[in-house]
N, C-alpha and C positions, 0 to 999 in steps of 0.2 A: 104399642101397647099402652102407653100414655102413663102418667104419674099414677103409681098404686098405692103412694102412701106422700099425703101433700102435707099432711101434719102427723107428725109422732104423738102427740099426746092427744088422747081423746076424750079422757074425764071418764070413759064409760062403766069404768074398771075402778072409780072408787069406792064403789058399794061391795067390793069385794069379789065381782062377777068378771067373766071373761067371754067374751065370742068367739065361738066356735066357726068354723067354715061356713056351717050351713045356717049361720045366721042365729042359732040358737044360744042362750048364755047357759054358763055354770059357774059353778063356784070356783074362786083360783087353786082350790087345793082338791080337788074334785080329781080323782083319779087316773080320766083322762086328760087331763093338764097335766101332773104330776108326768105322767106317759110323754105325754108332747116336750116336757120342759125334757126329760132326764134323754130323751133322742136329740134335744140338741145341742145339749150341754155332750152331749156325743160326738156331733157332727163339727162343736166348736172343737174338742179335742183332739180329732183327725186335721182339723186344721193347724193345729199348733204343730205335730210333726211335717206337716205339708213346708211349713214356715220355716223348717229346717235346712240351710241351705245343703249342697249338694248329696241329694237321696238316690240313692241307686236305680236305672232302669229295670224294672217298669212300674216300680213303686209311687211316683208323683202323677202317672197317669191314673192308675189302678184307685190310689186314693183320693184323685177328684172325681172317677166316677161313683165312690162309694158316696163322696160328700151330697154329691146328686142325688143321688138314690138315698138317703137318709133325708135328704128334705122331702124328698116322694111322700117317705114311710110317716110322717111328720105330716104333711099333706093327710094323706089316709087316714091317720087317725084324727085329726083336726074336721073331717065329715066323717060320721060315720053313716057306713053303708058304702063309700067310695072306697075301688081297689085300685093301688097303683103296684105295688109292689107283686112280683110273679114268680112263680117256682124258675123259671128262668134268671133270674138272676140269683138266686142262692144257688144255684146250679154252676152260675160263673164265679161265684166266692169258691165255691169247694174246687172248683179247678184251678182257680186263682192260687187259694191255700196246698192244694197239689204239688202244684209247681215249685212255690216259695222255699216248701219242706222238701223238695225231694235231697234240695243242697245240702242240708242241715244236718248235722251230727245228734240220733237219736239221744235224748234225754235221760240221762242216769240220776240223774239228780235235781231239786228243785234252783229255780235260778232265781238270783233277787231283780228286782228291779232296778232296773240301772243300763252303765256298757257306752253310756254318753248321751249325747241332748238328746241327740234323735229318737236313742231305744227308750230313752227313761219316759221323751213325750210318748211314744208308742206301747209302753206299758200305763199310762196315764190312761189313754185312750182306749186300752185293753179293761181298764177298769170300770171307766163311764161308761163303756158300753155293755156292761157285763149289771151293772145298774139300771140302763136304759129298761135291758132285757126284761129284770124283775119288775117295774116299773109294770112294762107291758104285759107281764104276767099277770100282777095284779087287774089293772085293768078288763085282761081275758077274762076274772072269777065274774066277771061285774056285766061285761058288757062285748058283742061279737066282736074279737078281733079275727084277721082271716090268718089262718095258719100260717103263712107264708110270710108274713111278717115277723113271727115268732122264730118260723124257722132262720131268718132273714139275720136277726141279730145275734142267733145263737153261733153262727157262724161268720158272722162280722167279729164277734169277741175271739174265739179262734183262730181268724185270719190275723186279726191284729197283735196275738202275740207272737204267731211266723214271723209278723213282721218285724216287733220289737226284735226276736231274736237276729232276724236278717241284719237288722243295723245294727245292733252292737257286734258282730260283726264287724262289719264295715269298718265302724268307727272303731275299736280298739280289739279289736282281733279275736276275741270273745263273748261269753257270758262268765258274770259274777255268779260260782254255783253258793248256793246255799249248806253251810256247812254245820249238820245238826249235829256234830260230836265237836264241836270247839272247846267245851270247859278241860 
């Protein structure tokens, strides 16, 4: 494939603008950057639970193929008019998420965030992507996004709190419920 980036800095980007895929610039705050930045401040988030050492099977496979699939969606929107992402794989998230939940103790109550590194990163991650999401909402008022991308994160944010819940588990035996009668 040969070097695809032989110098990091390229000056192009001081006037405020940025390049797109397909060679076109915009602005840095332009809404589909805004979109581009907050999928990968996404994708670095799933990596920080990834970075957690020993995560339950099939959770370290499961989340590098999402990390994959979020540079895709990232790709995609970085051309537009190009689709990578497909109802096929939100199709794998919801059986993915199937799965995860079938273990799990339905929810009576809201749970904080927390349960130890791995859950706290995996609500971390629950959150940036639940951002990303609006993000690419916005962008949708503005400009074609393909469904499937939409649907794509919306179910990335609810896999990823299966999964918070999955590990705090793991890690301490529970979830921290949230308790609105304390005073």
């Amino acid at each position: 494939m040969g070097n695809r980036l032989s110098r990091i800095y390229t000056r192009t980007g001081d006037d405020g603008t940025t390049g797109l895929g397909d060679g076109s610039r915009v602005a840095k705050d332009d809404a589909r950057i805004e979109a581009i930045g907050a999928v990968d401040e996404c994708n670095s988030a799933v990596g920080v639970v990834l970075a957690v050492p020993g995560l339950p099977a099939p959770l370290p496979e499961l989340l590098q193929r999402v990390q994959h699939e979020l540079f895709d969606l990232g790709g995609e929107l970085s051309v537009p008019g190009h689709r990578a992402i497909r109802d096929d794989q939100v199709l794998a998230l919801e059986q993915a998420l199937d799965g995860l939940n079938a273990n799990l103790p339905p929810l009576r109550e809201f749970i904080l965030p927390g349960g130890g590194p791995a859950a706290a990163a995996g609500h971390v991650a629950r959150a940036v992507c639940r951002r990303a999401e609006r993000r690419v909402w916005s962008l949708a008022r503005q400009a074609e996004v393909a469904p499937p991308v939409l649907r794509y994160l919306n179910r990335l944010s609810d896999l990823l709190f299966v999964i918070a819940r999955v590990l705090a588990r793991h890690e301490s035996g529970g979830e921290v419920l949230w308790q609105h009668e304390r005073r």
